[in-house]
MOPAC internal coordinates of N, CA, C and O (Angstrom, degrees):
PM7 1SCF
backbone

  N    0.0000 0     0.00 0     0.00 0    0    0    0
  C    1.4466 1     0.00 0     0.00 0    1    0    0
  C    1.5252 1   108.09 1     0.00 0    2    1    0
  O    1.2310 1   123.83 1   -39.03 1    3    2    1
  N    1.6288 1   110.26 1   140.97 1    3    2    1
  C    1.5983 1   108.40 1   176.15 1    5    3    2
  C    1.4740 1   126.89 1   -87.34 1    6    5    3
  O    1.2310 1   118.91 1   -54.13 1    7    6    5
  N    0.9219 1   119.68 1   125.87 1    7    6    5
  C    1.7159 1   104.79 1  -165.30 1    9    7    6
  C    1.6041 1    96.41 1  -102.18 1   10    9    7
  O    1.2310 1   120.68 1   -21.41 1   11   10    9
  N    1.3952 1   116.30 1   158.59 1   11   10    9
  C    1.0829 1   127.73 1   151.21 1   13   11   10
  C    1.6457 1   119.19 1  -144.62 1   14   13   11
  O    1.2310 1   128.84 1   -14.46 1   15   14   13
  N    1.4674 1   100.58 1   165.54 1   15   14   13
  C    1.4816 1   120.04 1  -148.54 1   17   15   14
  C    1.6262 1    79.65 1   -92.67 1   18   17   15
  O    1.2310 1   124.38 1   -42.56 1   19   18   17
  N    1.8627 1   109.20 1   137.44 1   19   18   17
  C    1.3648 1   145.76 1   171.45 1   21   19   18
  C    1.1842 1   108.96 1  -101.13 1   22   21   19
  O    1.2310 1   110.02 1    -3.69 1   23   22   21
  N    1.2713 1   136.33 1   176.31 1   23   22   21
  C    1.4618 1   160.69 1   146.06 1   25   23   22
  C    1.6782 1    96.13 1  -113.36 1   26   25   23
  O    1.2310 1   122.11 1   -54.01 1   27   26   25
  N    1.4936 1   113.57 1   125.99 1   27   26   25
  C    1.2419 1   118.38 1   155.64 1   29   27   26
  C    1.3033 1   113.82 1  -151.52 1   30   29   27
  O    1.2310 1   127.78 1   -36.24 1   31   30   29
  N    1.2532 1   102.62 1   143.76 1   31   30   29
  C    1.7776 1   120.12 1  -160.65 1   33   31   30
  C    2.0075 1    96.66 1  -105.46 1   34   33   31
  O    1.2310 1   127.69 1   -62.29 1   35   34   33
  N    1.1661 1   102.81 1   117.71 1   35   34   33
  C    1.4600 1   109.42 1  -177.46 1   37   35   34
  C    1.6826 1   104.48 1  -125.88 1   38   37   35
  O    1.2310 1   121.95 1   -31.21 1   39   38   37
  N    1.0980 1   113.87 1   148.79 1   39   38   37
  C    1.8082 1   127.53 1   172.56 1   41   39   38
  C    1.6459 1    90.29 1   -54.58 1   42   41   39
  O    1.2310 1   131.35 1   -32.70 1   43   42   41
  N    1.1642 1    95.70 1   147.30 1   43   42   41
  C    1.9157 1   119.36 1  -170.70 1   45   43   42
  C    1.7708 1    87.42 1   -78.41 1   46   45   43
  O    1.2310 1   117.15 1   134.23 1   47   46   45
  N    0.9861 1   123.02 1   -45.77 1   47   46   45
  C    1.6631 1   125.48 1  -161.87 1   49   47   46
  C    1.6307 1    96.29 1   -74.40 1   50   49   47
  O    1.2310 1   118.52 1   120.87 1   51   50   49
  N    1.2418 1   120.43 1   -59.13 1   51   50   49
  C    1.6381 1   132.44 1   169.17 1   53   51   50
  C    1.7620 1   101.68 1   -18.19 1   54   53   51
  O    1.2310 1   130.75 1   108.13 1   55   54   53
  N    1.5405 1    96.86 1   -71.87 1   55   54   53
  C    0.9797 1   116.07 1  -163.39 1   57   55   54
  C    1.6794 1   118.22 1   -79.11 1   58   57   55
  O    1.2310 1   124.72 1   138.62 1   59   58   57
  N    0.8642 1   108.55 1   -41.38 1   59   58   57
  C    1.7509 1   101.47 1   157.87 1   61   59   58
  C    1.5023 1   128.09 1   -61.31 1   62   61   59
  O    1.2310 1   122.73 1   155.99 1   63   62   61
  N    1.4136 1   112.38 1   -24.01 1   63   62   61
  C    2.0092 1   112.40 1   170.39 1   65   63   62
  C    1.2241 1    83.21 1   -80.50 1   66   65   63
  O    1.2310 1    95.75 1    85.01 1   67   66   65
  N    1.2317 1   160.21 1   -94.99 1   67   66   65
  C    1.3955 1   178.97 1    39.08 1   69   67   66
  C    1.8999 1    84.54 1   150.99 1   70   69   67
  O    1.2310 1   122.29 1   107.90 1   71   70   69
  N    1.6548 1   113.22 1   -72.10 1   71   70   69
  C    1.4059 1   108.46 1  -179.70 1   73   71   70
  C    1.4495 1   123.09 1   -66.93 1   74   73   71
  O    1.2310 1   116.64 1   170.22 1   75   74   73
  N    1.4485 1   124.00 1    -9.78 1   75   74   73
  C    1.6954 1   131.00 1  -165.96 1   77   75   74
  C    1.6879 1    93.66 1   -86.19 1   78   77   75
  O    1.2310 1   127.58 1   132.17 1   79   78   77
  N    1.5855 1   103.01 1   -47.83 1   79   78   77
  C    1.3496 1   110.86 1  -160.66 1   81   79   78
  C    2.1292 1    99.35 1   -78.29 1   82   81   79
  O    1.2310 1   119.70 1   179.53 1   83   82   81
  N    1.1673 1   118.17 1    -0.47 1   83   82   81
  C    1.0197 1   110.35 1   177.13 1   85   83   82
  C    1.4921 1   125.09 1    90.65 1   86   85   83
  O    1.2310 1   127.22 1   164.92 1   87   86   85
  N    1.9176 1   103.70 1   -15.08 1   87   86   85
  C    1.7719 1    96.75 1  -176.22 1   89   87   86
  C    1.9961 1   122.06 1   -78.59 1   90   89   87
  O    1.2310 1   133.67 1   -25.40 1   91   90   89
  N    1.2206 1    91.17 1   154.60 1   91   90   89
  C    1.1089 1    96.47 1  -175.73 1   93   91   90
  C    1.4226 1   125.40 1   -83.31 1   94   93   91
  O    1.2310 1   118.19 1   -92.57 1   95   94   93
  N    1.0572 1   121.05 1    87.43 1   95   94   93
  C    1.8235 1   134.28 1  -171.72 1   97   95   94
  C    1.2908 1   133.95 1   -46.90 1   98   97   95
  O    1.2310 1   132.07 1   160.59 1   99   98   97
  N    1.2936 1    94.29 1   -19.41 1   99   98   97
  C    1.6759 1   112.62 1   170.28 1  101   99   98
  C    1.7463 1   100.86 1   -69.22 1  102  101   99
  O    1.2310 1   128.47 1   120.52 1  103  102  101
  N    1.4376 1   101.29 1   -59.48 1  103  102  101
  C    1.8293 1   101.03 1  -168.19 1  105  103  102
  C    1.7289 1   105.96 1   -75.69 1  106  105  103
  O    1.2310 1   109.36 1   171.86 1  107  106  105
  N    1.1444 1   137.54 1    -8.14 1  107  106  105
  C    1.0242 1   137.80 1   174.03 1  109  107  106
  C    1.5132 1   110.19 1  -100.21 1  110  109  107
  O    1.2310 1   112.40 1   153.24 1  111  110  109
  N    0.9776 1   131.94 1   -26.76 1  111  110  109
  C    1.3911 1   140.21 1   168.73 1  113  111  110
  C    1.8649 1    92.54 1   -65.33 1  114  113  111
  O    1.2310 1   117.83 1   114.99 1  115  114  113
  N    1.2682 1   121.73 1   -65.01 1  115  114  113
  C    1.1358 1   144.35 1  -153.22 1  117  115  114
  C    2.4385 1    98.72 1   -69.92 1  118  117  115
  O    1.2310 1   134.86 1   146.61 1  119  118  117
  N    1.0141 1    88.85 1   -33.39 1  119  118  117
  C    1.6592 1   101.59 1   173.82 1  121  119  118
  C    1.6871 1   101.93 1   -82.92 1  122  121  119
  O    1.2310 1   124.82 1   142.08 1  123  122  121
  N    0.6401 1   108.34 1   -37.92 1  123  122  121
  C    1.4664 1   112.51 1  -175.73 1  125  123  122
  C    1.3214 1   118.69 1   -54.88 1  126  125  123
  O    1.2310 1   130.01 1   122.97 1  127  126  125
  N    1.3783 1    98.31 1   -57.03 1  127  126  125
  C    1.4644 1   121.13 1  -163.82 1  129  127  126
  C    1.3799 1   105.93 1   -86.57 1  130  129  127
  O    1.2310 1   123.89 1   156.70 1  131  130  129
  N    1.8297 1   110.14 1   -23.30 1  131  130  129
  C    1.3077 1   106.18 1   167.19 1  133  131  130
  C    1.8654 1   120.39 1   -63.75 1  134  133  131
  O    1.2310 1   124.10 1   151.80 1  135  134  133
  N    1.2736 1   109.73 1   -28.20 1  135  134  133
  C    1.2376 1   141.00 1  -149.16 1  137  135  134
  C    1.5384 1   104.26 1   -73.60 1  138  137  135
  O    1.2310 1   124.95 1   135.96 1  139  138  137
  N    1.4232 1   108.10 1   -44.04 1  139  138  137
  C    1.4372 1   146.42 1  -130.33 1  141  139  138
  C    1.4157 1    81.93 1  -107.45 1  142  141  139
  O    1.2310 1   116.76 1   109.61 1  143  142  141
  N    1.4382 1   123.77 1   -70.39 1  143  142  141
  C    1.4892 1   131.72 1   171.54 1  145  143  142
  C    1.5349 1   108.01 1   -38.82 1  146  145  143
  O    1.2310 1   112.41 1   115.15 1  147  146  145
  N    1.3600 1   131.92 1   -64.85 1  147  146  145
  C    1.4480 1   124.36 1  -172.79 1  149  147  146
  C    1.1275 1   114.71 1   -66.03 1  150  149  147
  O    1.2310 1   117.55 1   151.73 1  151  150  149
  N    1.3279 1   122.27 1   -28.27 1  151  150  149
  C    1.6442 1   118.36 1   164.57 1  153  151  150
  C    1.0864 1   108.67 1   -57.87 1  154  153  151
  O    1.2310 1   103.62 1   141.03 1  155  154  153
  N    1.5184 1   147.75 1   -38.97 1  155  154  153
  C    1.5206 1   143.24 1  -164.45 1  157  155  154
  C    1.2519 1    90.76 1   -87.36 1  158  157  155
  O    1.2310 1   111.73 1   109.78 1  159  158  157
  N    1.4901 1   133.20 1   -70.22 1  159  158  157
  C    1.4593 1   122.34 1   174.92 1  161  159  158
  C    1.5172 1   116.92 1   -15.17 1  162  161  159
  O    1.2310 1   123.82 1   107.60 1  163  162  161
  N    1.3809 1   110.28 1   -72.40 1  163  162  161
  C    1.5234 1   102.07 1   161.30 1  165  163  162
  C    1.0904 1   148.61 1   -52.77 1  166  165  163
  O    1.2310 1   120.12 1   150.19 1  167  166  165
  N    1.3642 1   117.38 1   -29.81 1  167  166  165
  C    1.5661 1   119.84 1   174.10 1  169  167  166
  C    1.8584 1   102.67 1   -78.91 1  170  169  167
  O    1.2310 1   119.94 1   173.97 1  171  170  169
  N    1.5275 1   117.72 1    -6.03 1  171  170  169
  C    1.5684 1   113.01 1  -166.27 1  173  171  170
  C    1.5133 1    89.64 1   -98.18 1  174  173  171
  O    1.2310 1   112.43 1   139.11 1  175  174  173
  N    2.0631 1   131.88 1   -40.89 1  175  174  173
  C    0.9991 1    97.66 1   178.09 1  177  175  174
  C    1.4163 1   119.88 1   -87.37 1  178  177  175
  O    1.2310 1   125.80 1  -165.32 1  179  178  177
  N    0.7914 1   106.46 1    14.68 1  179  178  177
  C    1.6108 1   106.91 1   166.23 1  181  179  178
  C    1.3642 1   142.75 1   -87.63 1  182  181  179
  O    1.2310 1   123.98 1   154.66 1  183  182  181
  N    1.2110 1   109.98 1   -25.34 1  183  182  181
  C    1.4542 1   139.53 1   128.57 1  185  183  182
  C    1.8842 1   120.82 1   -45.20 1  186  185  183
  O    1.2310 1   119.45 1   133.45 1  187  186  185
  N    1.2352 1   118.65 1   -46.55 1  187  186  185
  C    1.1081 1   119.78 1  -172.67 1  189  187  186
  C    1.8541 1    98.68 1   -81.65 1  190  189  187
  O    1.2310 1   123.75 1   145.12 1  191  190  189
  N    1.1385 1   110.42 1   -34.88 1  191  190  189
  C    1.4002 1   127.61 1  -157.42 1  193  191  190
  C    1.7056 1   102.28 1   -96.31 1  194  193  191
  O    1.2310 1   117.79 1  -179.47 1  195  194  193
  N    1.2341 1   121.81 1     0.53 1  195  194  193
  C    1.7891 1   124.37 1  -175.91 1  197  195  194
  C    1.4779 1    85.93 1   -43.93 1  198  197  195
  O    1.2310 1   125.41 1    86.32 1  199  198  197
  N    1.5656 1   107.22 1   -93.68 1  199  198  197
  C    1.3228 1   130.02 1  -138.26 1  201  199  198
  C    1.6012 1   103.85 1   -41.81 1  202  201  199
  O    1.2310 1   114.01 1   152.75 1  203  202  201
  N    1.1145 1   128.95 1   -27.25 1  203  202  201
  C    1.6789 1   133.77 1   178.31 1  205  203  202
  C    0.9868 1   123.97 1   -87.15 1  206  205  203
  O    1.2310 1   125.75 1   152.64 1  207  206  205
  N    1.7883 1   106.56 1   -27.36 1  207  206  205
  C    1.6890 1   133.61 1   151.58 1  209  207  206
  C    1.6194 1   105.82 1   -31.29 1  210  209  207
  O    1.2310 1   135.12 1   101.57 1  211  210  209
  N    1.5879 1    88.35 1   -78.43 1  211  210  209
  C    1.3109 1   101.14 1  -169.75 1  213  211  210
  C    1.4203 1   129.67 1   -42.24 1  214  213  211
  O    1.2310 1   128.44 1   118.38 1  215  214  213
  N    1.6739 1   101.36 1   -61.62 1  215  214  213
  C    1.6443 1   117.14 1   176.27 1  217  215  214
  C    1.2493 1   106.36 1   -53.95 1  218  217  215
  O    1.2310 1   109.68 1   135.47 1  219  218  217
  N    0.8478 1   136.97 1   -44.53 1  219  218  217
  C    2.1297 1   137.57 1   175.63 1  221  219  218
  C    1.3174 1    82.95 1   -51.97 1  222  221  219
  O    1.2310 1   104.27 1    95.16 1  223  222  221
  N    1.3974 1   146.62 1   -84.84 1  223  222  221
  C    1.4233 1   138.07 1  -147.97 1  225  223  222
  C    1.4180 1   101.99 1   -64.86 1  226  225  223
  O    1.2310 1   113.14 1   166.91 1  227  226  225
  N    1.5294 1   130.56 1   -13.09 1  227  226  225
  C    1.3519 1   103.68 1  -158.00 1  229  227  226
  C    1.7550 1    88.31 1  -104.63 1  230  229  227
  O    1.2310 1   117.58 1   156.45 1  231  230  229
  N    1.4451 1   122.21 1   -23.55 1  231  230  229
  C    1.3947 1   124.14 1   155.09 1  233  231  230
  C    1.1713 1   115.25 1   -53.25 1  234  233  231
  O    1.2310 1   106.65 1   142.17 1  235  234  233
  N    1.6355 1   142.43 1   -37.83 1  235  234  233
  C    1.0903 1   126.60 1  -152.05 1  237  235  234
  C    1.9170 1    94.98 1   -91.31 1  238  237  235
  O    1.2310 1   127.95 1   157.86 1  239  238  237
  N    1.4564 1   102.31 1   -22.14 1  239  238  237
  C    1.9389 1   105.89 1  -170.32 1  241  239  238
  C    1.3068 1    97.38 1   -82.63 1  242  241  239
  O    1.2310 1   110.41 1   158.94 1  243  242  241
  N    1.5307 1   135.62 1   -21.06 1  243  242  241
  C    1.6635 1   128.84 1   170.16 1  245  243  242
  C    1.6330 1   113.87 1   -80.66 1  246  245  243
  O    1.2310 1   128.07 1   151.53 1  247  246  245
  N    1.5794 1   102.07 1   -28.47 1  247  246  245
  C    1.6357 1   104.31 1  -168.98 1  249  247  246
  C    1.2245 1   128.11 1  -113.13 1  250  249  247
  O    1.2310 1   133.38 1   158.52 1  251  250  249
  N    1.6220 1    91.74 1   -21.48 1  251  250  249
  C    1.6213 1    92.82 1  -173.17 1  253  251  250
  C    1.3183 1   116.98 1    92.36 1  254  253  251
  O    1.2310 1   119.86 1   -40.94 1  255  254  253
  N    1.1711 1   117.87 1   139.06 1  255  254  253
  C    1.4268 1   123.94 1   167.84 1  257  255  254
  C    1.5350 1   118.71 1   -31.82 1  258  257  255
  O    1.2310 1   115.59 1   -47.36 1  259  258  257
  N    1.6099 1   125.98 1   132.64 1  259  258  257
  C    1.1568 1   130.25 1  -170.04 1  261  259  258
  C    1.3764 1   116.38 1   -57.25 1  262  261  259
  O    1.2310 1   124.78 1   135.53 1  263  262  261
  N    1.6122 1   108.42 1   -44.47 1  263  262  261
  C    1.4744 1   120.12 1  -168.93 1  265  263  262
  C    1.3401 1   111.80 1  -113.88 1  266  265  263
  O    1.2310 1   118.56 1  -154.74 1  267  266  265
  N    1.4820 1   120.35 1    25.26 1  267  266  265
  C    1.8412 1   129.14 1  -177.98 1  269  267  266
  C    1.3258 1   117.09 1   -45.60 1  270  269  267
  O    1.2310 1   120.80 1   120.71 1  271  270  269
  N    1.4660 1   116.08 1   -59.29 1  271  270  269
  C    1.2559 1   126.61 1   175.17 1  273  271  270
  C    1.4703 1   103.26 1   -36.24 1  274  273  271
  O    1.2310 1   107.69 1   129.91 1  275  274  273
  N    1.5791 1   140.58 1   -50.09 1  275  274  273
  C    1.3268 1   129.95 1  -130.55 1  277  275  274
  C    2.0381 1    83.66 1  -115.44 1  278  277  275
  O    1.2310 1   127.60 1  -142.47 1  279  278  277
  N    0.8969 1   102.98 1    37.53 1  279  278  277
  C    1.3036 1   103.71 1  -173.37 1  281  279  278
  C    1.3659 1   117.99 1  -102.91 1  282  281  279
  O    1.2310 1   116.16 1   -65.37 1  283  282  281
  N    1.3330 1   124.90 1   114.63 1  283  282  281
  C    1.9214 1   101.43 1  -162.38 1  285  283  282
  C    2.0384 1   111.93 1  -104.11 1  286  285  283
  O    1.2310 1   131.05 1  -155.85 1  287  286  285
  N    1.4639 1    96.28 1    24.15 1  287  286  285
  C    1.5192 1   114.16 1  -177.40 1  289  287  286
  C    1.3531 1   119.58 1  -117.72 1  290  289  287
  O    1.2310 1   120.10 1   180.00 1  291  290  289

């Protein structure tokens, strides 16, 4: 993986337990933000994706599940 160098501005208190306790701020900064990203990914296709959202649910409450019959639960 390629890393590159950030600027990030953190609370002095944050960041001093953060160095006492030993964690490493780069990979937790870096999880975070990964974290933070897939949540928006999701909330964007889901947003983009309602209207097809929707119509699948509003087919599935008139019709029923596609494959119900073959269902052994």
């Amino acid at each position: 993986m390629r890393r590159v160098k950030v600027n990030l501005t953190l609370d002095a208190d944050v960041a001093e337990t953060a160095r006492s306790l030993g964690l490493n701020m780069s990979r937790l900064a870096e999880a975070a933000i990964s974290e933070a990203a897939k949540v928006e990914r999701n909330r964007r296709w889901r947003e983009e994706n309602s209207a097809a959202i929707s119509a699948y649910a509003d087919e599935v409450a008139q019709e029923g599940l596609p494959l119900a019959r073959y269902r052994s639960f």
